[in-house]
N, C-alpha and C positions, 0 to 999 in steps of 0.2 A: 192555164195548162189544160193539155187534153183529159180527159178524163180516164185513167188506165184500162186494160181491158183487163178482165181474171179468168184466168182458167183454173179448173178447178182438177186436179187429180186426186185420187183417192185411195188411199193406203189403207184398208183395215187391217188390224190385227184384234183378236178376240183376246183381253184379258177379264180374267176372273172381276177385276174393278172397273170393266165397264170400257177402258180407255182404246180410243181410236186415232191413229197416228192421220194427220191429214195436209198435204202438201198442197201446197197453194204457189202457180204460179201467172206473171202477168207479162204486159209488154213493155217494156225500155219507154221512159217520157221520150214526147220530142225534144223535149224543154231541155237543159240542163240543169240536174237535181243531187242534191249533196247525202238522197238516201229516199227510200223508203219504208212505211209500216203499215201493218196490218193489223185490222182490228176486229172483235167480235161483241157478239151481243145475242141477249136469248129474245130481243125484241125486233122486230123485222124496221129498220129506219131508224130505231133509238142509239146512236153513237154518241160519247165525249172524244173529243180529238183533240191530239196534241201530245207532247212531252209530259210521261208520267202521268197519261191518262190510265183509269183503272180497266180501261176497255183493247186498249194495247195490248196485242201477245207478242209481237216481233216487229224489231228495228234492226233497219239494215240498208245497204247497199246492193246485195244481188237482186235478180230477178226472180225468188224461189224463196216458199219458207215453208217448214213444216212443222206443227205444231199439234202437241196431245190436246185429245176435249177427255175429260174422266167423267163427265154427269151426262146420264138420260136427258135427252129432250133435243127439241130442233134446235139448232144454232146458226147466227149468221155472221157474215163475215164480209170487209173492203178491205181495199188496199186504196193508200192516197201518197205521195210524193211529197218531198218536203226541200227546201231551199236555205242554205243562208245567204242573208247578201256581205256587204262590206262592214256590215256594223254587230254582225252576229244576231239581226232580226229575223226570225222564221217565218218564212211561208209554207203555209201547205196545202196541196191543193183539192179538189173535192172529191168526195169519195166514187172509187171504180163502182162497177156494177155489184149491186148484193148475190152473195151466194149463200146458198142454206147448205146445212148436212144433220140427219138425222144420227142419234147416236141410239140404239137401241139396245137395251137388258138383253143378255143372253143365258141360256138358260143350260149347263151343263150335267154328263150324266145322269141321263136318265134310265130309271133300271125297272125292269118286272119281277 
């Protein structure tokens, strides 16, 4: 399968805990696929893939997913495609391009 493309849009919202709402979207496989998911990691190329992997934030069928990060620090992210065939064996195919997103501390009222 081809390799998806990602695009990346970006939802901030400033809460007190940090949390950044961040929608992630990509393009339809050529292929015919029975869904896909998206995954993160605080390490640029370090992913576990697969069904109830701890790296997994969303599974699904559309082409759209948006998902909170609550912790400081860079973060990265793919999306990959996944198949069953006739016997209920998964495929799934290699990860889109990596995306990062910074979530940074904010710092409210400040007063003299």
């Amino acid at each position: 399968m081809k390799t998806l493309g990602l695009v990346i849009v970006l939802l901030l919202f400033a809460f007190p805990c940090h949390a950044e709402d961040i929608t992630f979207a990509w393009d339809a496989s050529p292929d015919p696929v029975d869904g896909y998911r998206l995954y993160y990691s605080k390490q640029s190329g370090v992913y576990q893939y697969g069904p109830g992997s701890p790296n997994m934030l969303w599974e699904g069928t559309g082409l759209t997913a948006t998902v909170t990060v609550t912790k400081c620090g860079k973060h990265y992210f793919v999306a990959t495609a996944y198949c069953l065939d006739d016997n209920a064996v998964e495929f799934e195919s290699g990860p889109s391009n990596e995306e990062s997103h910074v979530v940074k501390p904010h710092v409210n009222n400040l007063r003299k």
